[in-house]
PDB file of N, CA, C and O in Angstrom:
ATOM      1  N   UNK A   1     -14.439  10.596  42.310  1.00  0.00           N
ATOM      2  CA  UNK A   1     -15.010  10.918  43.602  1.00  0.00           C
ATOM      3  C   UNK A   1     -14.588   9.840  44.599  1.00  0.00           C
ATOM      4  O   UNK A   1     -14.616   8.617  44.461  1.00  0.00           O
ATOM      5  N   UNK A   2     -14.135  10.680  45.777  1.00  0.00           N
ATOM      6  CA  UNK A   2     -13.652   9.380  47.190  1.00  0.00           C
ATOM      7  C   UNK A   2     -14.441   8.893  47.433  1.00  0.00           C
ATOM      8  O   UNK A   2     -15.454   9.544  47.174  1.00  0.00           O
ATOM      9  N   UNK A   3     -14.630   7.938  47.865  1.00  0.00           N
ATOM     10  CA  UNK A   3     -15.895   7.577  49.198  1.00  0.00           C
ATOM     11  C   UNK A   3     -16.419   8.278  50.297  1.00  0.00           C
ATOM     12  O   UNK A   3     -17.522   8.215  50.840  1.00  0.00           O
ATOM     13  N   UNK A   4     -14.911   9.308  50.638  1.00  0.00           N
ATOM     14  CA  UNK A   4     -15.550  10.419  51.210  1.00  0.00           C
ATOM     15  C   UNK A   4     -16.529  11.455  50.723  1.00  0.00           C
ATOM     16  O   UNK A   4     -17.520  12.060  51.130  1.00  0.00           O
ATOM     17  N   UNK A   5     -15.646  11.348  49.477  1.00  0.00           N
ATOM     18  CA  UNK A   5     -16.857  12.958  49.134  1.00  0.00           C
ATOM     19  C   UNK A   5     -18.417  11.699  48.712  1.00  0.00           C
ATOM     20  O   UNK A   5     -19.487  12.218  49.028  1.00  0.00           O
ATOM     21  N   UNK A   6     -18.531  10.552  48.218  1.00  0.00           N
ATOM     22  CA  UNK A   6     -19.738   9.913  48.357  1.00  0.00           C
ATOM     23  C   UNK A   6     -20.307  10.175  49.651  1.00  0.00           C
ATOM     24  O   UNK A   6     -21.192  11.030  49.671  1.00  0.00           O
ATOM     25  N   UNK A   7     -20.049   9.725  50.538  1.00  0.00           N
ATOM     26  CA  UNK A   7     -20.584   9.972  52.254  1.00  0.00           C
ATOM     27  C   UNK A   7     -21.043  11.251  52.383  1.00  0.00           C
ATOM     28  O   UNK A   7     -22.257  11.452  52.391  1.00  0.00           O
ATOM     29  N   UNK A   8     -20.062  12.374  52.510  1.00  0.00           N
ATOM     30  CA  UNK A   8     -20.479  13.781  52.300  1.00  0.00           C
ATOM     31  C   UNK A   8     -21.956  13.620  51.886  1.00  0.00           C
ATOM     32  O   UNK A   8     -22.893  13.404  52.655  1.00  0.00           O
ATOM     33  N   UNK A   9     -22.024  13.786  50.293  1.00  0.00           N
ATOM     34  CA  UNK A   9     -22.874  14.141  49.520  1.00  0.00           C
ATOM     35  C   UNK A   9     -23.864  13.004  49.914  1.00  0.00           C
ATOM     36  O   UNK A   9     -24.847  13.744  49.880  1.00  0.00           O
ATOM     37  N   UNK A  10     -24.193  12.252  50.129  1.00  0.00           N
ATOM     38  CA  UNK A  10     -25.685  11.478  50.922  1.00  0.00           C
ATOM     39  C   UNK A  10     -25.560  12.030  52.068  1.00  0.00           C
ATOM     40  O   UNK A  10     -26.738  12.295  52.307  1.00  0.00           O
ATOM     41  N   UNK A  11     -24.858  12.463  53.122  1.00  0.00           N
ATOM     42  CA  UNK A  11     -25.191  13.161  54.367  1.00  0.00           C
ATOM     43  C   UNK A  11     -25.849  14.357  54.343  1.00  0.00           C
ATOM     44  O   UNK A  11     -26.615  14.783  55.208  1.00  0.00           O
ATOM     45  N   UNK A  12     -25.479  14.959  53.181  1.00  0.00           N
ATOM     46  CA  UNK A  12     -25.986  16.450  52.773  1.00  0.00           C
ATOM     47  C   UNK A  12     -27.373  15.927  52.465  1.00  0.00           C
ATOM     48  O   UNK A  12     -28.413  16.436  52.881  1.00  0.00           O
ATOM     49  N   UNK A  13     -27.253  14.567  51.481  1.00  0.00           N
ATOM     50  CA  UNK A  13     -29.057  14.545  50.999  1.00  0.00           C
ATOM     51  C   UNK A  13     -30.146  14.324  51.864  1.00  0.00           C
ATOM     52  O   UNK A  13     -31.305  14.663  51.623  1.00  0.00           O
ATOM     53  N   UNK A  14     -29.523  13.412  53.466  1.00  0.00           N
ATOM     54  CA  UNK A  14     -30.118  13.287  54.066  1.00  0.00           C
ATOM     55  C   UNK A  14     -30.644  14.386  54.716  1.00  0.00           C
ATOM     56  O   UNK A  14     -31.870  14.489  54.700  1.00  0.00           O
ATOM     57  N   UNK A  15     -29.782  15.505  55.471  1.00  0.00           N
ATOM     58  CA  UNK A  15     -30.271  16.419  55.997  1.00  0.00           C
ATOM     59  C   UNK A  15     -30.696  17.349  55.143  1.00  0.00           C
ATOM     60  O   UNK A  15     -30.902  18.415  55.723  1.00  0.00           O
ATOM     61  N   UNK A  16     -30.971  17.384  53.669  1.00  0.00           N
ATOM     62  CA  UNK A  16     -31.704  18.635  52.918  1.00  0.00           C
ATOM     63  C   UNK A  16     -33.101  17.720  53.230  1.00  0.00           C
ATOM     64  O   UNK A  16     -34.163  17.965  53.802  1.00  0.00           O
ATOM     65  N   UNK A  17     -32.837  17.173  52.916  1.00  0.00           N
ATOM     66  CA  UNK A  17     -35.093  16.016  53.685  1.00  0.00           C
ATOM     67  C   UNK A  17     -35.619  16.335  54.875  1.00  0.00           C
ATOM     68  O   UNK A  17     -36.788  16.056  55.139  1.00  0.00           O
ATOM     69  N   UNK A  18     -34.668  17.069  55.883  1.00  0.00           N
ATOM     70  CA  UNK A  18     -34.658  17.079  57.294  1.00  0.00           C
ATOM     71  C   UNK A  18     -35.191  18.975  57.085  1.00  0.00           C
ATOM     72  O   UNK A  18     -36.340  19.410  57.004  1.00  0.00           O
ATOM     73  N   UNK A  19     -34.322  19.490  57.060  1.00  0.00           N
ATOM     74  CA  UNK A  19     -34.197  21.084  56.881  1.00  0.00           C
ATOM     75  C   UNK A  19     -35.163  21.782  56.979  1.00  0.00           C
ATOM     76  O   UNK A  19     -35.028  22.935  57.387  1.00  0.00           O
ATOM     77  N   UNK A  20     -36.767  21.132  56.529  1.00  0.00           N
ATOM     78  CA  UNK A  20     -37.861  21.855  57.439  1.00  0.00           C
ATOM     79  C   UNK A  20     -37.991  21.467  58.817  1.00  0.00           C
ATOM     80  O   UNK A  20     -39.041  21.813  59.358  1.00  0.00           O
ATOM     81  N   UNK A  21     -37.446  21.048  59.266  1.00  0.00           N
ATOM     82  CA  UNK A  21     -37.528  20.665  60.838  1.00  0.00           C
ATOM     83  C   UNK A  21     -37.287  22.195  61.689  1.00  0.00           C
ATOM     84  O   UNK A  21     -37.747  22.489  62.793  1.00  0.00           O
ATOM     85  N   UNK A  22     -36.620  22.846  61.000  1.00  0.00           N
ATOM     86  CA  UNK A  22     -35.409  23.860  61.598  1.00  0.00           C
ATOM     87  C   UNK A  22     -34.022  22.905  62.032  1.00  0.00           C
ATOM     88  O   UNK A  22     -33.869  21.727  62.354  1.00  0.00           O
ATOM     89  N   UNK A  23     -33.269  23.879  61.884  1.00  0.00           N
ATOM     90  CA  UNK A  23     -31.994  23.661  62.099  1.00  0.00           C
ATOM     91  C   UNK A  23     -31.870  22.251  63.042  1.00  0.00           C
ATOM     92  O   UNK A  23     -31.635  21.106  62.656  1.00  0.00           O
ATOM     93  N   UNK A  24     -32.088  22.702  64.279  1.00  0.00           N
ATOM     94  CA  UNK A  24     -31.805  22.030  66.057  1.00  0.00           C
ATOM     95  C   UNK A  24     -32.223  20.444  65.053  1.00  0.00           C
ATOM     96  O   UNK A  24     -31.396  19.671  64.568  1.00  0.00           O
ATOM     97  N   UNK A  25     -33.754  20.333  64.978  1.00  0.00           N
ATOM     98  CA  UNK A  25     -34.413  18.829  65.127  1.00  0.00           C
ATOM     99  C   UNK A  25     -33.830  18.405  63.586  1.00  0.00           C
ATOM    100  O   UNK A  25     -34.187  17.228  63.546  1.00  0.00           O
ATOM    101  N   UNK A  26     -33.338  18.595  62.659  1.00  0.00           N
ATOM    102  CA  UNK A  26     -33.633  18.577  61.488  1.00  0.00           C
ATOM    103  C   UNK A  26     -31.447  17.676  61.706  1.00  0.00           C
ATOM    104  O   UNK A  26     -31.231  16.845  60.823  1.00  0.00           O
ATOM    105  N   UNK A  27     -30.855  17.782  62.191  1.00  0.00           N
ATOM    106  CA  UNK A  27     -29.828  17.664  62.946  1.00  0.00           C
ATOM    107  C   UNK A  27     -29.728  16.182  63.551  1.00  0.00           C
ATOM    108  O   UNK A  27     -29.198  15.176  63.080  1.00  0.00           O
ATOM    109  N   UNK A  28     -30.539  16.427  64.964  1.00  0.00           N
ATOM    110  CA  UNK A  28     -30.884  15.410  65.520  1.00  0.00           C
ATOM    111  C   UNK A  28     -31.330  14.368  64.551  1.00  0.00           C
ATOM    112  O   UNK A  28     -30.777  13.269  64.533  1.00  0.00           O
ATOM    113  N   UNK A  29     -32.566  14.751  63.532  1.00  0.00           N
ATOM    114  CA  UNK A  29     -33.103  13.730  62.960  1.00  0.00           C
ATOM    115  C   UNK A  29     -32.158  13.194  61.503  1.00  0.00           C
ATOM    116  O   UNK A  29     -32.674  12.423  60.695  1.00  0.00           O
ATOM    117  N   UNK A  30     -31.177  13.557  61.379  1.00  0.00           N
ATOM    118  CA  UNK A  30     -29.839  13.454  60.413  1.00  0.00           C
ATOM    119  C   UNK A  30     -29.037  12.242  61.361  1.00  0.00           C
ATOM    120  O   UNK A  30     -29.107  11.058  61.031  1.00  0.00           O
ATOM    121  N   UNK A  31     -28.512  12.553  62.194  1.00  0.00           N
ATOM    122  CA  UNK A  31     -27.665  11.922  62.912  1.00  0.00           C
ATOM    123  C   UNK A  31     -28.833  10.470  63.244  1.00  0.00           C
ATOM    124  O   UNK A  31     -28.525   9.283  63.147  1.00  0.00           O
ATOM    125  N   UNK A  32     -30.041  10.969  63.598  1.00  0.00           N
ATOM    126  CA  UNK A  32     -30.389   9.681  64.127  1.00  0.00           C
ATOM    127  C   UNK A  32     -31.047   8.226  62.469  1.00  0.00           C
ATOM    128  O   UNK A  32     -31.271   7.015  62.467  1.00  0.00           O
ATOM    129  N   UNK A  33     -31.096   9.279  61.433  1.00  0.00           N
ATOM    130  CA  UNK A  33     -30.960   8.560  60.266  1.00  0.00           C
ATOM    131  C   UNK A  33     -29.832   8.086  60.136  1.00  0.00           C
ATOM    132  O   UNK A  33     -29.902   6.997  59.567  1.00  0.00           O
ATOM    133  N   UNK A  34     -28.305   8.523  60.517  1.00  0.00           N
ATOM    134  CA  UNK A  34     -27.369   7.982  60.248  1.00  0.00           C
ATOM    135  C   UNK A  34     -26.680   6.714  61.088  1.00  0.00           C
ATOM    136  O   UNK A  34     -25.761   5.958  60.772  1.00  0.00           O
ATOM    137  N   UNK A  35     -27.756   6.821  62.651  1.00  0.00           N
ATOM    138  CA  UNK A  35     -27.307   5.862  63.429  1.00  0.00           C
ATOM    139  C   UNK A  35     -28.278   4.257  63.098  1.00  0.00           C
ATOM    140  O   UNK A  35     -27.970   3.073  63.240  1.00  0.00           O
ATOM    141  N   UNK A  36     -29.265   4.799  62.715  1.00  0.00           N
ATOM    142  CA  UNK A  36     -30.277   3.912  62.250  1.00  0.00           C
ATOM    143  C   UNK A  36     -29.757   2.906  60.976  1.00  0.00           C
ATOM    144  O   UNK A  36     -29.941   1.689  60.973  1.00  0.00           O
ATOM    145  N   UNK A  37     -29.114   3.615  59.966  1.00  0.00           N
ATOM    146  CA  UNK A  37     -29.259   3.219  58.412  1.00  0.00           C
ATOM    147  C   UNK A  37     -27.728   3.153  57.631  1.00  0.00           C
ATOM    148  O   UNK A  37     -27.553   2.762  56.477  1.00  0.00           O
ATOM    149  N   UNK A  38     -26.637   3.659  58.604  1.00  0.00           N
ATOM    150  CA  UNK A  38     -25.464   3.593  57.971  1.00  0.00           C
ATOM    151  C   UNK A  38     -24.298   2.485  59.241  1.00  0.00           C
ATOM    152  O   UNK A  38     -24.030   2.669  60.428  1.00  0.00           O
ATOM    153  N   UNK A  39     -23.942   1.553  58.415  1.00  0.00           N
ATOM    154  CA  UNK A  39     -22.775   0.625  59.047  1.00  0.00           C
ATOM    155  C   UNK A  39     -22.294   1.279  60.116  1.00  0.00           C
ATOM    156  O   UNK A  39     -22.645   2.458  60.164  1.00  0.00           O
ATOM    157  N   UNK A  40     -21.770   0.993  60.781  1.00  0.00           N
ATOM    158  CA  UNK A  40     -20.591   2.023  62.288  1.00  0.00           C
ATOM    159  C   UNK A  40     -19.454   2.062  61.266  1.00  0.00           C
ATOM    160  O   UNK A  40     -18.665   2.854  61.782  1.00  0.00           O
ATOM    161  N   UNK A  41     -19.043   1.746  60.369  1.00  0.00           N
ATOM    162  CA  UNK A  41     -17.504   1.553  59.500  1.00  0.00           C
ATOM    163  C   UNK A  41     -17.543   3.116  58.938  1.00  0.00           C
ATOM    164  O   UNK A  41     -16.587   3.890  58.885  1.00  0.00           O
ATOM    165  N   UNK A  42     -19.111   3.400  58.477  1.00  0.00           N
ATOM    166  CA  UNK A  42     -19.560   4.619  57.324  1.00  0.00           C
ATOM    167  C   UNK A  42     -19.645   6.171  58.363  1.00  0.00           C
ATOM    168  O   UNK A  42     -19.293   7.338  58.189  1.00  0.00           O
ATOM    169  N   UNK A  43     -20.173   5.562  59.245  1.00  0.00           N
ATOM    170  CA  UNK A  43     -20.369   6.548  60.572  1.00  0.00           C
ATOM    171  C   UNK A  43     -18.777   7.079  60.781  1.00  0.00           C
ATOM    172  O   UNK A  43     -18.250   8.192  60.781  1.00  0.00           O
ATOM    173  N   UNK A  44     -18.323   5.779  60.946  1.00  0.00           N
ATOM    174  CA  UNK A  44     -16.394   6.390  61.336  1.00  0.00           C
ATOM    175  C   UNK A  44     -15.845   7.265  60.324  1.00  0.00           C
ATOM    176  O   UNK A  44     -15.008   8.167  60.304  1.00  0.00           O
ATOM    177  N   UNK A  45     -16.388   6.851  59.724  1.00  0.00           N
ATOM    178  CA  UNK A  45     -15.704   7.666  57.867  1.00  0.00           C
ATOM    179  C   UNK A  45     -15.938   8.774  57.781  1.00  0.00           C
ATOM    180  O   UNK A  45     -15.099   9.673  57.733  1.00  0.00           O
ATOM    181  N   UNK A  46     -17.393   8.922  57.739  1.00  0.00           N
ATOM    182  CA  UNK A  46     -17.710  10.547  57.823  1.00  0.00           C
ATOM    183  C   UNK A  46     -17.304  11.355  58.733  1.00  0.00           C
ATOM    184  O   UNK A  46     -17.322  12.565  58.511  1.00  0.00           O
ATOM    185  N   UNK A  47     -16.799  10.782  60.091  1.00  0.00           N
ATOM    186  CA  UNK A  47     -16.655  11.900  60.574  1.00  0.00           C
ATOM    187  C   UNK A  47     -14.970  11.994  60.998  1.00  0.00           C
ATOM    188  O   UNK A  47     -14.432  12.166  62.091  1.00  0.00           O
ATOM    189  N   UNK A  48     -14.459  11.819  59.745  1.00  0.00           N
ATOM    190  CA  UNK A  48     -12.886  12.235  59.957  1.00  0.00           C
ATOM    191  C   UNK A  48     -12.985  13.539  59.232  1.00  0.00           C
ATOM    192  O   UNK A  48     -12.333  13.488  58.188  1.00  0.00           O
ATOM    193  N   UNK A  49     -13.332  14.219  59.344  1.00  0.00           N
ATOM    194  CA  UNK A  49     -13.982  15.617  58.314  1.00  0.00           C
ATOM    195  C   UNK A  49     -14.684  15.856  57.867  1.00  0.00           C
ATOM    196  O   UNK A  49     -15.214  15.215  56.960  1.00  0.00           O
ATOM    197  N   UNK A  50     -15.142  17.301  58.467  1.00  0.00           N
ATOM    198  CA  UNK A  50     -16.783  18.110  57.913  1.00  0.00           C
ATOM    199  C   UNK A  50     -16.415  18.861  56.513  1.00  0.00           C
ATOM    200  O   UNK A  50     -17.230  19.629  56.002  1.00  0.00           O
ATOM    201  N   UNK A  51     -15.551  18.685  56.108  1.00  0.00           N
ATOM    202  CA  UNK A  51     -15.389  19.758  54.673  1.00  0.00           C
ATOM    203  C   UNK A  51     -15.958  19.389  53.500  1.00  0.00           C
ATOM    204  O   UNK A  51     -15.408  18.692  52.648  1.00  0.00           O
ATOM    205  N   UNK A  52     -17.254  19.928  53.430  1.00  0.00           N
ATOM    206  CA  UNK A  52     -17.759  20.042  52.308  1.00  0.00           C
ATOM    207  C   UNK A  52     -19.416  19.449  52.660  1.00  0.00           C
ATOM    208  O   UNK A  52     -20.328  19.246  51.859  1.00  0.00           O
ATOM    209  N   UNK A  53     -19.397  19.273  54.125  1.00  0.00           N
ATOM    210  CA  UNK A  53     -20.990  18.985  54.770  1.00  0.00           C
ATOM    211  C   UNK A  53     -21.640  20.462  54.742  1.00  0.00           C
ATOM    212  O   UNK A  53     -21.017  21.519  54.837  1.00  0.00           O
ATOM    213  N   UNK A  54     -23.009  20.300  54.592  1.00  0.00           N
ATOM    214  CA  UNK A  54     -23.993  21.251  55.365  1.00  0.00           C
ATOM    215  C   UNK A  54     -24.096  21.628  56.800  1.00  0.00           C
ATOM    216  O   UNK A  54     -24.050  20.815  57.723  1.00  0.00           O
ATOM    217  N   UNK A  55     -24.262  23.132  56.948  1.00  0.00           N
ATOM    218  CA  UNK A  55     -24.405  22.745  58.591  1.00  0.00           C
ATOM    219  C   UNK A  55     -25.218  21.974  59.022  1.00  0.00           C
ATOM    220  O   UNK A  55     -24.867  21.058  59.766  1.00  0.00           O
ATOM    221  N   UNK A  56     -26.248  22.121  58.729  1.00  0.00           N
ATOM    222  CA  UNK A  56     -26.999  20.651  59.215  1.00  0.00           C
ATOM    223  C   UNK A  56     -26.191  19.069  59.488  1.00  0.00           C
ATOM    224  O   UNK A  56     -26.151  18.399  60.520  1.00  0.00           O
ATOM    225  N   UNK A  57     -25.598  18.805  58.151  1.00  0.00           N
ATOM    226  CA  UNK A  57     -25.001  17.816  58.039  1.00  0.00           C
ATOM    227  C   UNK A  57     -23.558  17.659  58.974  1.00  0.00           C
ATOM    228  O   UNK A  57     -22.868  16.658  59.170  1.00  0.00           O
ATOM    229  N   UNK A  58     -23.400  19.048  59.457  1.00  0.00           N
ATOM    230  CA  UNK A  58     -21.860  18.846  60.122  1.00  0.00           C
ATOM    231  C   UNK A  58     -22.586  18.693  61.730  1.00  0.00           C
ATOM    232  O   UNK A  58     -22.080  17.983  62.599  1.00  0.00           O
ATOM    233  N   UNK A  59     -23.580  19.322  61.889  1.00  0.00           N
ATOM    234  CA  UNK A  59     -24.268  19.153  63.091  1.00  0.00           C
ATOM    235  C   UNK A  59     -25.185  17.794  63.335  1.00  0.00           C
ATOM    236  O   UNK A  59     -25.561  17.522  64.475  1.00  0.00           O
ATOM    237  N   UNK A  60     -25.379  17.314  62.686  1.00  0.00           N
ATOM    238  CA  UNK A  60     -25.187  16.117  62.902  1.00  0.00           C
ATOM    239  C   UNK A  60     -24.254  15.308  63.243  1.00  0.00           C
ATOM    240  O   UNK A  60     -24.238  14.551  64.213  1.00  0.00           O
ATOM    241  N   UNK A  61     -23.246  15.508  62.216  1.00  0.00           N
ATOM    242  CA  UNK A  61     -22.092  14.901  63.037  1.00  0.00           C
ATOM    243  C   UNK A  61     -21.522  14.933  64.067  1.00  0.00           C
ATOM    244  O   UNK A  61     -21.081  13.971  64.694  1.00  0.00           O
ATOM    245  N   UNK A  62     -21.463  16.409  64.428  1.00  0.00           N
ATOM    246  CA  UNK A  62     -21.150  16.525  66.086  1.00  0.00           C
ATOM    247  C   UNK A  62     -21.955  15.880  66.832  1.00  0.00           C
ATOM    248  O   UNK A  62     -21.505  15.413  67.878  1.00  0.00           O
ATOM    249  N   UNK A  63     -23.502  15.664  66.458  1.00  0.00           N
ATOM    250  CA  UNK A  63     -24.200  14.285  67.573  1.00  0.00           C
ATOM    251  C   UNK A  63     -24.207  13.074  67.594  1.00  0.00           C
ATOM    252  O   UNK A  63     -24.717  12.336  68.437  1.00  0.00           O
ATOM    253  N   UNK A  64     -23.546  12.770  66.509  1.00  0.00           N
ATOM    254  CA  UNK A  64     -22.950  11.526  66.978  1.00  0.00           C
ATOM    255  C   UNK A  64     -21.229  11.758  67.620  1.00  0.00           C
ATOM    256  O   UNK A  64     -20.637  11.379  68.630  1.00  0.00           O
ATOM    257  N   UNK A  65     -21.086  12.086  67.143  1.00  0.00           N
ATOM    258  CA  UNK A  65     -19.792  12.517  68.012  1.00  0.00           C
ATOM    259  C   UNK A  65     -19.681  12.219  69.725  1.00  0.00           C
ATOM    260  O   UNK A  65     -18.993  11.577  70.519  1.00  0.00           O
ATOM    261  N   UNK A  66     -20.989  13.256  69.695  1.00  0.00           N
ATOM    262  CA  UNK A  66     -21.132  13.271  71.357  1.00  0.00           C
ATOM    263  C   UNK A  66     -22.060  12.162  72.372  1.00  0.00           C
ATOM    264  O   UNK A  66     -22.194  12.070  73.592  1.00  0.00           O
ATOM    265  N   UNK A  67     -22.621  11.377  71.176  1.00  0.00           N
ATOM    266  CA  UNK A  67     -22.858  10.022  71.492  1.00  0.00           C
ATOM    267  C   UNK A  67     -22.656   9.097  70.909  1.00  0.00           C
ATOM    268  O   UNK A  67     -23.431   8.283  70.405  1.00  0.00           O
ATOM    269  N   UNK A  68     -21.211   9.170  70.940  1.00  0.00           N
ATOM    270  CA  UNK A  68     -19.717   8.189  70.784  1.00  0.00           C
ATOM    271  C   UNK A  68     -20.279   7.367  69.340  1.00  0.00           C
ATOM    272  O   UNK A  68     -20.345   6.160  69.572  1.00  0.00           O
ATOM    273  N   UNK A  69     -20.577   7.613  68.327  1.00  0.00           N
ATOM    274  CA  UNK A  69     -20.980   7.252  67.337  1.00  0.00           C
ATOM    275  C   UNK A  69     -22.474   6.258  67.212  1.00  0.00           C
ATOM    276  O   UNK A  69     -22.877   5.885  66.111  1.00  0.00           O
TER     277      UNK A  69
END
């Protein structure tokens, strides 16, 4: 297993914890676990590709994305 697919698969675990939120907050509150609790190095990593994220987990990524990590 890469480090990518490691990253993946804790991004996924994070947002299956989230997933009663509904979709929208459950997202937000993914990304903002990931801005909180993961290095900026791990943040960069994950998001050179969503393949094999949850939507949740890929929608998260697009918010950090859109607030530049």
């Amino acid at each position: 297993m890469t480090t990518h697919d490691n990253l993946v698969a804790m991004a996924n675990q994070i947002a299956r914890n989230f997933e009663v939120l509904g979709d929208a907050a459950a997202a937000a509150a993914t990304a903002n676990h990931l801005r909180l609790f993961w290095a900026p190095q791990l943040r960069a990593a994950i998001t050179a590709g969503d393949a094999g994220l949850t939507p949740v987990a890929s929608a998260a990524i697009r918010v950090l994305h859109a607030d530049g990590l």
